[in-house]
C-alpha positions, 0 to 999 in steps of 0.5 A: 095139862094145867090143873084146871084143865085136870079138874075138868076131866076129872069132873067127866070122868066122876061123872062115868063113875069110874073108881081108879079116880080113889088115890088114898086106898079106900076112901070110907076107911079113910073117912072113918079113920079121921073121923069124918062123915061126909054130907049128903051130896059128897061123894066119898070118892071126891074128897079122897080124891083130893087128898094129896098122897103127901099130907095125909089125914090124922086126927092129930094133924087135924086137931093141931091145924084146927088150933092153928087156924083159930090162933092169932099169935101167927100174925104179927101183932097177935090181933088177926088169925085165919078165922078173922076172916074165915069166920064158922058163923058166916060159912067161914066168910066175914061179912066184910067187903074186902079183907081186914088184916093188922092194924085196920089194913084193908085188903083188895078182895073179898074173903071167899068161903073156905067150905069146900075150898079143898075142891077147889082148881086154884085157891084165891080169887085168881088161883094163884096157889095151887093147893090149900097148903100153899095158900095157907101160907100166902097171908102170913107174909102179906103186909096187909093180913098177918104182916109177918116180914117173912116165914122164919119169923112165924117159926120163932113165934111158934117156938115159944109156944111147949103145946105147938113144938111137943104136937108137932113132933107127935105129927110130923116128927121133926122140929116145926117147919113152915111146910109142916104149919101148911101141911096142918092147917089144910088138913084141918081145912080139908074138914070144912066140907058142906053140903046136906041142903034143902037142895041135895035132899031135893036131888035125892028124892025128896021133892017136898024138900026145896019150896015151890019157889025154889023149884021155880028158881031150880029150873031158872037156874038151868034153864033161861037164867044160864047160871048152870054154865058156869056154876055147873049142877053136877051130883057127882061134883056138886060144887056150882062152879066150872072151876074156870076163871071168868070175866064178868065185867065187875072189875070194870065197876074200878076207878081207871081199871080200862086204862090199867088193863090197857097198860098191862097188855102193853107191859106183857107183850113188851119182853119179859113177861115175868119182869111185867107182871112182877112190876104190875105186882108192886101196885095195889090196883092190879089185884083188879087184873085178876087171873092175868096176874098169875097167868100173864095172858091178856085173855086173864084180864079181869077174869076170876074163879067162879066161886061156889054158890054153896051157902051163898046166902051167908057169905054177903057181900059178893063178886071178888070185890065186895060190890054186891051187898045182896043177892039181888044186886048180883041177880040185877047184875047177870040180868042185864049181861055183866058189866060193861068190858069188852073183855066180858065172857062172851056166854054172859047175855042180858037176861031181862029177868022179872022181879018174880024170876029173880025172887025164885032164883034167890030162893033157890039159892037159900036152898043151897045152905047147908043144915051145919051151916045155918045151925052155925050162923044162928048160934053166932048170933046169940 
């Protein structure tokens, strides 16, 4: 069973509240053991779900994942570290269409939010890391983020720093490693849940908590506008995804990307599929492939996570590219059905959605910041 597939059942079976789910004994004494409390709207049950029985929670594995992360001696120039484009002030985003990394290099993405990624099927738009441990070690190779030409080299970098060396024996009680590095930048990711919005407080009871508007938008959502099929409203897993990989037509907005698609259906259905995508990997144009790249199956093509819509309104700009500089240009998008592929993910249909309905809708979707995350965006501004 693929982990997406996993996740889903996991979502059904959270839904019938069924304990057996909790892998790491009690998840509140976990919870108080690190130090973490939980938002309104996050089960305990979930995030202990989703701590993975070998990287266990410390407040000391936390703390030197926390300093990792905001460290930039693990690029190779020393100019770019995770929270270059994972900024706190922009709900762990950075306002950039695509990701900046050394020397001015642009990537092909969007930097997606890191709150709540710990939940997540697969990391990166196309998941092709199956952990958050995995992923954080992706962009320390990539010669377009932290340029480093191989893990080793981040090692020997690290060994210079006394701080580092002595806390990495404290935690893992061993000499650094890069699964170590891994293990501890995820640990302190796994920190980075948000929830505690208008909305949540509003499911709770507090039905003066969200505006007559965003009530107007809730319904929306729910209902005519379909958001909810795939940005799924569930208490029990109150993420607004499926988790699934969809394709909604943006990567049609490309230069060339029907004949690379067509190409890429050639080259899988040649021979070696795994020598295909390797190749196709070689060129910078196929991150617009999507899910194909990891999956090989042309029903990929195009296709990408369904992304949170937690904090939305401070992540701009959206979709897996960058293309949508507003809210409204991703409601205008949805409201006429997606771009034009024929690949598009069949539930997405013209809308028509008026003016006042997609204002509702966006109203909505401000009631989804949470407290934490508005507060951190208003001090970043000062």
């Amino acid at each position: 069973m693929s982990r997406t597939a996993k996740l889903k059942l996991l979502v059904i079976l959270l839904a019938l509240a069924l304990p057996v789910l909790v892998r790491g004994g009690d998840s509140a004494t976990e919870l108080e053991r690190v130090g973490l409390k939980l938002p309104l709207g996050i089960p305990a049950e979930v995030w202990s779900y989703f701590v993975p029985n070998d990287n266990r929670m410390t407040p000391a594995k936390i703390e030197f994942g926390r300093q990792l992360f905001f460290d930039k001696r693990l690029s190779l120039d020393g100019t770019v570290s995770c929270a270059t484009c994972h900024d706190p002030g922009l709900a762990f985003t950075d306002g950039k269409s695509v990701a900046e990394g050394i020397a001015g290099k642009r990537g092909t993405r969007n930097s997606p939010s890191l709150f709540n990624a710990m939940f997540n099927s697969g990391q990166f738009w196309d998941g092709r890391a199956a952990s958050l441990e995995a992923q954080a070690l992706l962009p320390l190779i990539n010669p377009d983020e932290m340029g480093n030409a191989s893990h080793s080299q981040v090692i020997d970098r690290l060994q210079l720093a006394p701080e580092y060396v002595r806390q990495f024996q404290e935690v893992f009680g061993g000499n650094l490693t890069i699964e170590g590095i891994g293990k501890a930048i995820a640990a302190y990711e796994r920190t980075l849940v948000s929830a505690n919005a208008p909305i949540d407080r509003f499911i709770a009871g507090d039905r003066e908590a969200i505006s007559a508007a965003a009530q107007r938008g809730f319904a929306l959502f729910r209902g005519r506008a379909r958001c909810s099929v795939c940005h799924t409203v569930n208490p029990s897993f109150p993420f607004l995804s499926d988790q699934n990989y969809r394709n909604t037509g943006v990567a049609t907005s490309s230069p060339g990307f029907e004949a690379l698609a067509g190409r890429a259906t050639q080259a899988v259905r040649g021979g070696d599929q795994a020598a295909a995508l390797r190749g196709l990997a070689k060129e910078k144009a196929t991150s617009e492939l999507g899910r194909f790249m990891v999956s090989g199956s042309p029903l990929d093509i195009g296709s990408f996570r369904t992304p949170s819509l937690r904090n939305v309104e401070l992540t701009a700009p959206y979709f897996h590219n960058g293309s949508g500089a507003t809210l409204k240009d991703v409601l205008s998008f949805y409201s006429k059905g997606g771009g034009d592929d024929p690949r598009r993910d069949w539930e997405l249909q013209p809308l028509g959605l008026t003016d006042r309905e997609q204002e509702d809708l966006i109203e909505f979707l401000k009631s989804l910041t949470s407290d934490d995350a508005r507060r951190a965006a208003q001090e970043s501004k000062r």
